[in-house]
Every structure is written in C-alpha cells, then in structure tokens.
C-alpha positions as CSV (number, residue, x, y, z in Angstrom):
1,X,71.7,134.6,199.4
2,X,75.2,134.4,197.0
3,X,78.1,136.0,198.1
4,X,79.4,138.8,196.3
5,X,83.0,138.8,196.6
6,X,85.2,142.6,195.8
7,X,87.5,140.7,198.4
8,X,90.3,139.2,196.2
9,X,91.8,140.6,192.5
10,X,91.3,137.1,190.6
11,X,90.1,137.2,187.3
12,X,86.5,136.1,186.4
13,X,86.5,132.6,184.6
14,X,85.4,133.9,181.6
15,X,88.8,136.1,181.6
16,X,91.1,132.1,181.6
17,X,91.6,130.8,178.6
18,X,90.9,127.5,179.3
19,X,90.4,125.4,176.3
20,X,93.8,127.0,174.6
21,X,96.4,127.0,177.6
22,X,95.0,122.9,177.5
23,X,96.0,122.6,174.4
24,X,99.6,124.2,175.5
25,X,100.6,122.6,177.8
26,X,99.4,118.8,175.8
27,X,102.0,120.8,172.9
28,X,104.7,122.1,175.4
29,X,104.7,118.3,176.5
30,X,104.9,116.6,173.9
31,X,107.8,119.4,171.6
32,X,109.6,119.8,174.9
33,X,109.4,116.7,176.6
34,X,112.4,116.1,178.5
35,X,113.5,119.1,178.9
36,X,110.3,120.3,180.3
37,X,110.0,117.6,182.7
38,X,113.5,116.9,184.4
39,X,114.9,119.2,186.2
40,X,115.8,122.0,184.8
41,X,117.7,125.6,184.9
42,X,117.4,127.0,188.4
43,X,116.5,130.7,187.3
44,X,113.7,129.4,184.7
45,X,112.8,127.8,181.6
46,X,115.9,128.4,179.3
47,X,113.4,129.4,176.2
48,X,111.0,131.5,178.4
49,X,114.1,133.3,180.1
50,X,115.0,134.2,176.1
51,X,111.1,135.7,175.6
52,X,111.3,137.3,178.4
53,X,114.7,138.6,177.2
54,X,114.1,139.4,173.4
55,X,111.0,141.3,175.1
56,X,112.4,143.5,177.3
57,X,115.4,144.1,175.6
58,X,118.0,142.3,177.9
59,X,120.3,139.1,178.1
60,X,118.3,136.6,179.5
61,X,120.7,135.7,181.8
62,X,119.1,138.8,183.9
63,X,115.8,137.2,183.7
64,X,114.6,135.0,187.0
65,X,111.3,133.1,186.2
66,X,109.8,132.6,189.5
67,X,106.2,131.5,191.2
68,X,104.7,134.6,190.8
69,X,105.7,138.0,191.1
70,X,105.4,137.8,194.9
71,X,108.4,135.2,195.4
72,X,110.4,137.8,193.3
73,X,110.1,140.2,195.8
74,X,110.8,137.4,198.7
75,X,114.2,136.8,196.6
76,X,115.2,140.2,196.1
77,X,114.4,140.9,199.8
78,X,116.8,137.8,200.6
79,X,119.6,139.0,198.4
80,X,122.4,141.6,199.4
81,X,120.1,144.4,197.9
82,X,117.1,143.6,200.4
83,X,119.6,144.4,203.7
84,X,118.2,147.0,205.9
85,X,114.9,149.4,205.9
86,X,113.0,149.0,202.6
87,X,110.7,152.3,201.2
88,X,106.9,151.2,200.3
89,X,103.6,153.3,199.2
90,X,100.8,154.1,201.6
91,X,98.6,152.2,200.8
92,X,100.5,149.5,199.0
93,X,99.6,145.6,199.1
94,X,99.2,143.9,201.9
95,X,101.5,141.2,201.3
96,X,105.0,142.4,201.7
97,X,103.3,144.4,204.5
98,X,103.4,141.4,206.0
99,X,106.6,140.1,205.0
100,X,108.8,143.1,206.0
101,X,109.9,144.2,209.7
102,X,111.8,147.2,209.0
103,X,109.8,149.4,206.3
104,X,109.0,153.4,205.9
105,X,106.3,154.7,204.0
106,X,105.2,157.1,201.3
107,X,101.8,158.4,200.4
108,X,100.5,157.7,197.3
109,X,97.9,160.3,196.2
110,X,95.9,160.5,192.7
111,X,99.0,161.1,190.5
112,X,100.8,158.1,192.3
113,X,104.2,158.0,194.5
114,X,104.5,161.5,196.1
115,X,107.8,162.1,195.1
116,X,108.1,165.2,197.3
117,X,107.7,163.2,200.7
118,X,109.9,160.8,199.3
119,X,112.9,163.1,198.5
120,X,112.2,164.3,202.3
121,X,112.9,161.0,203.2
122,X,115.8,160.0,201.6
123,X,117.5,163.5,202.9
124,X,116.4,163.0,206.5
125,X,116.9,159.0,207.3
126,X,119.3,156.1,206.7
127,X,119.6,154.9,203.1
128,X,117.1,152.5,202.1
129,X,117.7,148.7,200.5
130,X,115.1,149.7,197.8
131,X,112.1,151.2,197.3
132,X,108.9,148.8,196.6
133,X,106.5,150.5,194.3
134,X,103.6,149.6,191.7
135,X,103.2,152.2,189.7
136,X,100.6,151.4,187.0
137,X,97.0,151.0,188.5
138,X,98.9,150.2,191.8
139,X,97.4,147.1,194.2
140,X,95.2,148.8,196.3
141,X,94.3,152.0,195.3
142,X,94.1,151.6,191.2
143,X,96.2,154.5,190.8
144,X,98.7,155.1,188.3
145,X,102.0,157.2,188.8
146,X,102.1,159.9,186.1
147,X,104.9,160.6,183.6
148,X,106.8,163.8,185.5
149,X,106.6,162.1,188.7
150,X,108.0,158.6,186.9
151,X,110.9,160.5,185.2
152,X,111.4,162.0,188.7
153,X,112.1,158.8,190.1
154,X,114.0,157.4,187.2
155,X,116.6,160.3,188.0
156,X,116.7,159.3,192.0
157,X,117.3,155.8,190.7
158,X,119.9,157.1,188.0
159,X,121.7,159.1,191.4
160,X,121.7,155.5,193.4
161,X,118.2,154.7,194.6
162,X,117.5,151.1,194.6
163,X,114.0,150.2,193.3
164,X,111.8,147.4,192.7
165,X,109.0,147.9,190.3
166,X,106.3,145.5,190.2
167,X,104.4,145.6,187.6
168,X,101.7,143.0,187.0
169,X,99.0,144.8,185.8
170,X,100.3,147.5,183.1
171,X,99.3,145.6,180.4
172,X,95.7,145.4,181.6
173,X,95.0,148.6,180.2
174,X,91.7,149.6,178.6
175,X,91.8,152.8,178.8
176,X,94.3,156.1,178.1
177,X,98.1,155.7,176.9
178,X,100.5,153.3,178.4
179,X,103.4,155.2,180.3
180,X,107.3,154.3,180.0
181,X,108.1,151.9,182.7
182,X,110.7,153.0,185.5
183,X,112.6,150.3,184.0
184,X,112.8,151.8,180.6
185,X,113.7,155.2,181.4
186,X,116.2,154.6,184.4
187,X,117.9,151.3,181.7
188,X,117.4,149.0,184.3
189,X,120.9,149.9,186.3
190,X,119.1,150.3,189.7
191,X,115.6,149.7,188.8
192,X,114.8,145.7,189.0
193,X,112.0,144.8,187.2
194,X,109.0,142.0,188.3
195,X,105.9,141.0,186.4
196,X,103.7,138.0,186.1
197,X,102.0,136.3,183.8
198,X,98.7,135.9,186.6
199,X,97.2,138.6,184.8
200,X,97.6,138.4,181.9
201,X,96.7,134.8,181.5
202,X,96.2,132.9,184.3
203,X,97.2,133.4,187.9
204,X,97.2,129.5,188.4
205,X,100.0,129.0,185.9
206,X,102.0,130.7,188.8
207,X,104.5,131.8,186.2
208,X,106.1,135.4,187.7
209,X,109.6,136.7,186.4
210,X,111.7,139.5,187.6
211,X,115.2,141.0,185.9
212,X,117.9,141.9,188.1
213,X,121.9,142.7,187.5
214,X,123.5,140.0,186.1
215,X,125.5,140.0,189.3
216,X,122.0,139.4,191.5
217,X,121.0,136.7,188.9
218,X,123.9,134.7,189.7
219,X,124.2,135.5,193.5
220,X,120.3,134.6,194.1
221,X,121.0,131.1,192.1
222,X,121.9,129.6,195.7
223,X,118.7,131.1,196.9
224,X,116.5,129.8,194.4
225,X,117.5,126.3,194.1
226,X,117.5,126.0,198.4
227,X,113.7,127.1,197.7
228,X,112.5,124.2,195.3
229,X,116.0,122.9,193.4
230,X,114.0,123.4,190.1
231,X,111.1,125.5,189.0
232,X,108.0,124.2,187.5
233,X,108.9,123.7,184.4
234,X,105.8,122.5,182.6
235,X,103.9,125.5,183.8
236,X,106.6,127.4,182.4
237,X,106.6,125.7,178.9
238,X,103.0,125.9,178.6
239,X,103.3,129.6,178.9
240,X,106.2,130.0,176.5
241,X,103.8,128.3,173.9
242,X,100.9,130.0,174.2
243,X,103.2,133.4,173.8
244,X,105.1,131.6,170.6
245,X,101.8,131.2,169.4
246,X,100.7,134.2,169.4
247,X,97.8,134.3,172.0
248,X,98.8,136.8,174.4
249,X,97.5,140.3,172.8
250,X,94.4,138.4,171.4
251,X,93.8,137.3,175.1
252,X,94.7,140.5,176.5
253,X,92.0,142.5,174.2
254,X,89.6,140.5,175.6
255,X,90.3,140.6,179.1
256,X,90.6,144.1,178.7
257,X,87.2,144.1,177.5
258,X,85.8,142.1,179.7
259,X,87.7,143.9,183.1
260,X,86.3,147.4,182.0
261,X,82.8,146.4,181.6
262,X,83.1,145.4,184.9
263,X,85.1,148.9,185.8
264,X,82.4,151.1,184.6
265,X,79.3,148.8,186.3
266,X,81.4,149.9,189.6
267,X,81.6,153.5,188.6
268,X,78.5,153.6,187.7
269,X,77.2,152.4,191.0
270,X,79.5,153.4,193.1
271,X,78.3,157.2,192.1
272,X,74.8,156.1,192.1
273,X,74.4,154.8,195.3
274,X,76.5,157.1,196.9
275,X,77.1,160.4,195.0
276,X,78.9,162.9,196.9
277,X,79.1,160.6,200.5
278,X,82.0,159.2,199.4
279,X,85.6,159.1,197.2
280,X,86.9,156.8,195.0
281,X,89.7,156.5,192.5
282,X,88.7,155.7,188.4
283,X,91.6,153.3,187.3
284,X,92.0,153.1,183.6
285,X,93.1,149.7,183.9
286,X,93.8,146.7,186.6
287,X,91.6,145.0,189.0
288,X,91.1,147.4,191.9
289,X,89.8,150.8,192.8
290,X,90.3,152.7,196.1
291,X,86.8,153.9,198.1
292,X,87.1,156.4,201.0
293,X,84.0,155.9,203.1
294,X,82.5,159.4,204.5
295,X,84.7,159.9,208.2
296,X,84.1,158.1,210.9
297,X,82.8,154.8,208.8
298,X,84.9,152.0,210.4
299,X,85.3,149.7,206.9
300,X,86.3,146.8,209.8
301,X,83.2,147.3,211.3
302,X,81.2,147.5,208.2
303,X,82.9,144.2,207.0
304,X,81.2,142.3,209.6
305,X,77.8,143.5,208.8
306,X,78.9,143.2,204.8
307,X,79.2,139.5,205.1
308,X,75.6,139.1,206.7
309,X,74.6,141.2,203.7
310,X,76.3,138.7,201.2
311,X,79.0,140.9,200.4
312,X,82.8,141.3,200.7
313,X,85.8,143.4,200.8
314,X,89.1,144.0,202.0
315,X,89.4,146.8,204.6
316,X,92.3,149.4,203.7
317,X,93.9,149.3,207.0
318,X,95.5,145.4,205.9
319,X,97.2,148.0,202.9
320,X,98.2,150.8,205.5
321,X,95.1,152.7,204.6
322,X,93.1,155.0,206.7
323,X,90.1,153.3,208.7
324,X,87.0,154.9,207.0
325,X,89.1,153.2,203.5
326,X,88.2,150.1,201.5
327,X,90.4,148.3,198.3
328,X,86.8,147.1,195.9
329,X,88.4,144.6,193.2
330,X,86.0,144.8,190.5
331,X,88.1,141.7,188.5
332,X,85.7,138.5,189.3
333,X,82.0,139.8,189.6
334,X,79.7,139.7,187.0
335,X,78.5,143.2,186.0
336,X,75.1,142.6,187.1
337,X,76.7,141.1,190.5
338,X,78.4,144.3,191.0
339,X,75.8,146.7,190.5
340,X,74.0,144.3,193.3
341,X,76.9,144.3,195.6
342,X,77.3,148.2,195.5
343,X,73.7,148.9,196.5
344,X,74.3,145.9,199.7
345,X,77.1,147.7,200.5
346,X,75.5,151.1,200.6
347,X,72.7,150.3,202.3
348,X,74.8,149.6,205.5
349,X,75.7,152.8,205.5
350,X,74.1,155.8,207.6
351,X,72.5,158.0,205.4
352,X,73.4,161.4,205.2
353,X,71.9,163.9,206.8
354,X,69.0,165.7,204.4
C-alpha cells in the first residue's frame, strides 16, 4: 500500500517547471558567467536584488536574497531587532517554534491575528523584538488575516511595533481578492518584509529574500557573509531569468490551477467523510488547511495508526495547536490520492454516536 503524504507543504511535480528553469539556468550561465559564478555580493545577486526592488517599490539596497525565507527570519532574529521576547500566532509554523527560546503567543482565529489579545499584550508585558506573523493563508491553519484587522496592525506598526511578515504564499491565490500587504500599508518603516520564491517556482532553487531598513541591510552584511561568504549565485541567476523572461504569472496560473483542484478534492472529502464530526478552515489559496478533530481525538495518537493506514500528517501540537488538531497540506497529492487519503484517515476515527 502507497503512502499518502498531507505531511509536508511541497508542491506536486507537476507544479515545477522543469524543462524551463533548465533552460535558465544553461542561459543565466552562459549571459552571466562570471559574475554568476565567483563570488559574489554578500546580500544577493546584484540584478535579482534590483527585481526584487523595481517590484516592491524600494532601493534594492534593502533587499537581502537569502536560502529561503526561513534563513530570513534566522537573520533578523540575529540582528539588533531580534533581541529579547518575540510575539508569534497560535498556531504558527513549527519551525521558528523551534528556533525561539523566549516567545509569547496570539491566537489566530478564522479572520486571522486576533488583534484584540494582541493589544492586551503589548499593554500588559515587556516590549517585544517583533512580531512574527503570516498573514495570507498562514502556515498551519490556511487562514488569511482580513483587511480591518491588517490596517489594525499597520497602525500598531506605524505607533512602533516591530514586525516581520512572511509571506510566501500570497501569490498562490486562486480564489477571492488579494489583500494589501502589512508592508504596503504600514511603508515598510517597521514592517520587514520576507518571501520566497519556493512557491512560486521551485522550493529547490532555495532562493528566499527579505527587505529590511537600509540600516539592518548593512548591519546583517557581517552576519551573512560569516554564514556562507557568498550566496548561491547560480540559483539566483537562474531565477532572475526565468522572471526577465516573463514566466512567473504564466507559472503561477497554473499552479494555481493545479493547487485548487487539489483544495476542493480535500473539501469535498473532508465534508463527506466527516460532515458535522469535525472543523476545518477553507483557504482560498496556499498549501494547507487546518482540521479540528471532534474532542478528545489525540491527532498524536491517531498518527501512529495513520501510518499503518498508509497515510500521513502533521499533528497541530508541533504548531502550538490544541491536541484533538491536525495541519492537512493538500499541495503534493494527486486529487484522486486525496480523496483516498481522507476516507483512510476517517476511518480511524470512532464513529459518532447514531
């Protein structure tokens, strides 16, 4: 029996394009050479730095190209601005979880960041280094913040609050109108900005950026070139081409397409096979969706017994979740696979009483 996997928020192969990003990076070679691979500017590719730029409207000297959007956050953590207790969402991912010791949380509910709690917070404790969030179809509940509640924060941020916005999946939208990014409405004075390009085209690229004060830019300089001297270049180039040659909205209309075919099998299943046991969020875009199992399931528990099955997740506790809570990332299986892996999943479950 295969393995269906809802475990990890990696893009189907169909999503990579494979046959075009070759054909980058043999161009990015062979235009760039040199200067794609010596060493090269600590904070990036020069001419990706400028997209990334022209793009979001600043000098590119604000622009760090890192390896992923995760080792933006391990920089900015590093810096001056990552001293002392950092604010994250409950849930949020599980990675800087991990990375943090000193960390408060805010729930995040079907509207997003509950600003409310969060003002509470800021009156009652210590100031924070920054506030971590994901706001559009947040990593792992699916979620997206609404518009009130992101001009809300945009004022705290205006008033002093220090926040990071990751945002990696806000262009994977398929459904519904795209919001202003935090970013855009605070101008990017307190609000430092991280994406990736993981997916949007290929998470194997490992091509991340984040823009920061010009001030941070320059003080993590230090920092970045103690991590690995130079970045990887080529990778770098070969992304830069594929955007100068127009590929990335062609690419992304078809991930889209793909992603919520893939969406609505889970929907559709999820409310098949379990109707009214059970909760779940209904992202208009991303990889992930949040499922609250009826009280006093043990998703731990039911992980062990999944496997067996031939079936995986991630429990929601690893994302500060409640027990009886699973993240379900709906981005690699098949349709078919996931209409399969719902029912498997289901079936473990105690029935409910007639």
């Amino acid at each position: 029996m295969d393995t269906i996997s809802f475990a990890r928020g990696v893009p189907a192969p169909e999503c990579l394009p494979v046959e075009e990003l070759a054909d980058c990076a043999k161009a990015a070679i062979e235009e760039a050479g040199a200067a794609a691979l010596l060493y090269g500017h600590t904070l990036g590719y020069q001419p990706l730095r400028e997209w990334i730029g022209e793009r979001h409207d600043v000098d590119p000297a604000r622009v760090v190209v890192t390896n992923g959007s995760l080792q933006a956050f391990h920089f900015v953590l590093s810096s001056s601005v990552g001293q002392g207790r950092v604010l994250v969402e409950r849930p949020t991912y599980d990675r800087p979880r991990k990375i943090l010791r000193d960390f408060a949380e805010i729930p995040v509910d079907d509207d997003g960041l509950d600003v409310d709690e969060l003002e509470r917070v800021l009156a009652d404790g210590p100031e924070p280094a920054f506030l971590y969030t994901i706001p559009t179809f947040q990593n792992p509940s699916g979620v997206t913040l609404s518009e009130p509640r992101r001009r809300r924060l945009a004022e705290l941020a205006a008033a002093g609050l220090r926040i990071l916005e990751d945002d990696p999946y806000g262009l994977v939208r398929y459904e519904g109108e795209p919001l202003p990014s935090l970013f855009e409405l605070e101008g990017g004075r307190n609000v430092i900005y991280s994406s990736s390009f993981s997916k949007t085209i290929a998470p194997g690229l490992r091509v991340g950026y984040a823009i920061v004060p010009e001030a941070l830019a320059e003080e993590l300089e230090d920092e970045v070139a103690s991590t690995y001297i130079s970045p990887a270049l080529v990778a770098e180039a070969t992304v830069l081409e594929f955007l100068r040659r127009g590929r990335l909205e062609p690419n992304l209309e078809r991930v889209r397409g793909l992603l919520k075919a893939r969406r609505d099998a889970m929907l559709e299943a999820l409310e098949r096979e379990l109707g009214a046991r059970a909760r779940w969020s209904r992202p208009e875009g991303g990889y992930f969706l949040w499922l609250e199992l009826p009280e006093g399931t043990d998703a731990a528990d039911l992980l062990h017994r999944a496997v067996e099955a031939g079936v995986t997740f991630v429990p929601g506790a690893d994302f500060g979740g409640p027990p009886n809570s699973v993240r379900l990332a709906f981005s690699f299986a098949a349709p078919e696979e996931i209409d399969e892996g719902v029912s498997r999943l289901a079936g473990l479950l105690v029935p409910a009483p007639v």
